[in-house]
Backbone as numpy.savetxt, mean C-alpha at the origin, in Angstrom:
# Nx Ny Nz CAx CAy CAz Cx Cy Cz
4.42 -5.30 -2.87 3.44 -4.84 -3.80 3.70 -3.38 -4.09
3.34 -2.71 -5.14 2.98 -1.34 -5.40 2.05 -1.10 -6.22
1.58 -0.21 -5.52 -0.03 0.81 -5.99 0.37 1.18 -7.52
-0.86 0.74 -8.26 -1.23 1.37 -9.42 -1.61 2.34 -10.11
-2.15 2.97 -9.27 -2.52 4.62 -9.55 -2.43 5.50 -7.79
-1.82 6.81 -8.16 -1.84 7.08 -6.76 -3.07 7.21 -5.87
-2.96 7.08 -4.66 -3.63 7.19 -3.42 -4.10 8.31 -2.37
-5.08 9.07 -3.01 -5.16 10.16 -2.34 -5.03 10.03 -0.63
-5.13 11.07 -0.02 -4.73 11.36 0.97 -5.64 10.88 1.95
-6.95 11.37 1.48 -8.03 11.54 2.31 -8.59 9.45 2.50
-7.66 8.87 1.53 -7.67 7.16 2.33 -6.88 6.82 2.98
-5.77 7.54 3.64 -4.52 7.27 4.61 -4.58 7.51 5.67
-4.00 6.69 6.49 -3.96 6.76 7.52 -2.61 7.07 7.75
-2.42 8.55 8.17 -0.73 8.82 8.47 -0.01 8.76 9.42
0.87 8.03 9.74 1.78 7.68 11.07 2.25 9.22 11.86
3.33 9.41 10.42 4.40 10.66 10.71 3.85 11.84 10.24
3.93 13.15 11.26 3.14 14.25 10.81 3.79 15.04 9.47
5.36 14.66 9.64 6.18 15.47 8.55 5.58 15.43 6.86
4.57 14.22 7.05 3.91 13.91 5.49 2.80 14.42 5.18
2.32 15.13 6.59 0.79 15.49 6.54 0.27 16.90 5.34
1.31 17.29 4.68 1.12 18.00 3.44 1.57 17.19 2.16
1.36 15.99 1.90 1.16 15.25 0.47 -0.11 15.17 0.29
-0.64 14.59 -0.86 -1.27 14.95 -1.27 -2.43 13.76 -1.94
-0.95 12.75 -1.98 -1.50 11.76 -2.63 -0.20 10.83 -2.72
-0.26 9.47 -2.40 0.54 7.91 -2.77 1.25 8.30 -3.64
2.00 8.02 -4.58 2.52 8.33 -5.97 2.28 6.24 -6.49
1.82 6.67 -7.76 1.97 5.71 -8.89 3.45 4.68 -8.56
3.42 3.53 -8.43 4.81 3.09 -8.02 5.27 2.96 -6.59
4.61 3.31 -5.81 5.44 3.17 -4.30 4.83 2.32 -3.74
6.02 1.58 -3.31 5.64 0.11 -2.75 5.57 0.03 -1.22
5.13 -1.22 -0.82 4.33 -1.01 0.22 4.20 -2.83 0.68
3.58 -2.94 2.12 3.82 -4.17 2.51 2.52 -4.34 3.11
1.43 -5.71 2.30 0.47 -6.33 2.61 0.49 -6.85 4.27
-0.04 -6.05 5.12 -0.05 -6.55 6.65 -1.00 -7.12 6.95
-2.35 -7.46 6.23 -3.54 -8.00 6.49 -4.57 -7.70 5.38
-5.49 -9.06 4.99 -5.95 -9.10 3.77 -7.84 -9.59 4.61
-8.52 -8.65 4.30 -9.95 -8.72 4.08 -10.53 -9.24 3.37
-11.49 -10.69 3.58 -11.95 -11.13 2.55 -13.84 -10.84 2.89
-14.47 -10.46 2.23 -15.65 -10.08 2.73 -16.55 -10.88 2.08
-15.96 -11.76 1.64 -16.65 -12.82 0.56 -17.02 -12.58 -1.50
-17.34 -11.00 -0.89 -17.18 -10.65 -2.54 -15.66 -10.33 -3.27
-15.00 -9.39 -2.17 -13.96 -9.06 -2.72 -12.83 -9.13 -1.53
-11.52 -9.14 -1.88 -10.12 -8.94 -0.75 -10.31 -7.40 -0.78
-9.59 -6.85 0.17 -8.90 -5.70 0.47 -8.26 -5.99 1.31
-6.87 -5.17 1.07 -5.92 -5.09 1.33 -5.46 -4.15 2.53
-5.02 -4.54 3.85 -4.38 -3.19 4.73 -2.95 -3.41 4.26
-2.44 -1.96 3.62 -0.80 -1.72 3.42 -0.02 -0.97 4.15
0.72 -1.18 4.50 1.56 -0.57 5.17 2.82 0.17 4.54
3.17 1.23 4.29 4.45 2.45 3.62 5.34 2.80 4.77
6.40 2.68 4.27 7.94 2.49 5.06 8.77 3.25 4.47
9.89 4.11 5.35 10.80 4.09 4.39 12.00 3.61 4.45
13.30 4.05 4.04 13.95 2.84 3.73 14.97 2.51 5.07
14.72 3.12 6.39 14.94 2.56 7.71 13.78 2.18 7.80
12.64 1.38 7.58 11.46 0.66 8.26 10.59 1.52 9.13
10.85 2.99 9.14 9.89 3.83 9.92 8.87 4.02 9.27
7.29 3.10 9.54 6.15 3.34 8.63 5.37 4.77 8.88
5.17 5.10 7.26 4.65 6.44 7.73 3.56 6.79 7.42
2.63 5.66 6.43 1.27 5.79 6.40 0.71 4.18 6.47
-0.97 4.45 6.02 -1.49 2.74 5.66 -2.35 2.99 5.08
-2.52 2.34 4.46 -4.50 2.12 3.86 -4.93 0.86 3.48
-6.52 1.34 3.08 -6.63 -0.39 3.04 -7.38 -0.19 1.20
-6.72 -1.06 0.42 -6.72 -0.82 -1.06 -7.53 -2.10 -1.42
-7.99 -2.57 -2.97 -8.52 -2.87 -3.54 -7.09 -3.90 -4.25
-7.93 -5.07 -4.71 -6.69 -6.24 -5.78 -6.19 -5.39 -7.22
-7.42 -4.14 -7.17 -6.86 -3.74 -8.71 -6.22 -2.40 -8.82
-5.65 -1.82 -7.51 -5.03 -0.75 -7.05 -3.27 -1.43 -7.05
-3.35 -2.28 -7.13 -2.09 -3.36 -6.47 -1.27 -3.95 -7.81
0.03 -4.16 -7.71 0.40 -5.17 -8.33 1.83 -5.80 -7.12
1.49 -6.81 -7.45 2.34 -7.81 -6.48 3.80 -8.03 -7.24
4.54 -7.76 -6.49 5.96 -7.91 -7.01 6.34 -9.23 -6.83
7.31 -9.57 -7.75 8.11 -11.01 -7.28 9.34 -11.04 -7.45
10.02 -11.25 -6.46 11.67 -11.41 -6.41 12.10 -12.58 -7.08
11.40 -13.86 -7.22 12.01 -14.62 -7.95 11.17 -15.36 -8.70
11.88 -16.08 -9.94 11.17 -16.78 -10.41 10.73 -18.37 -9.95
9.64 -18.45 -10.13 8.75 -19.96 -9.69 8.40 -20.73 -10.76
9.07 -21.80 -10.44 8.59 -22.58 -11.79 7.71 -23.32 -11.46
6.66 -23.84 -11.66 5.87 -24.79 -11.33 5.71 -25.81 -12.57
């Protein structure tokens, strides 16, 4: 998945301290659904941010309309 508009700071939960001066998610950075909240009205999402050795360096937990779900392939049904 990747976030739709960026993600301020103050909803993260940051792993690695080296990030602890951003500011905010950026528009576009993708991220991996580790657990989905259903509270009956709405999902939310816990995500998890990696980089590209798999060292996660933040999380949060987002909204279905913060999100768009990527797809590697096509499905025909």
């Amino acid at each position: 998945m990747a976030i739709l508009k960026p993600i301020s700071k103050t909803r993260l939960t940051l792993v690695e301290p080296e990030y602890a001066s951003i500011s905010s998610l950026p528009t576009g950075l993708v991220g991996t659904i580790v657990e989905v909240y259903d509270t009956g009205k709405e999902c939310q999402y816990l995500v998890e941010f990696a980089d590209n050795q798999g060292a996660e360096y933040a999380m949060a937990v987002l909204k279905a309309n913060e999100i768009l779900v990527l797809l590697y392939e096509l499905a025909v049904v």
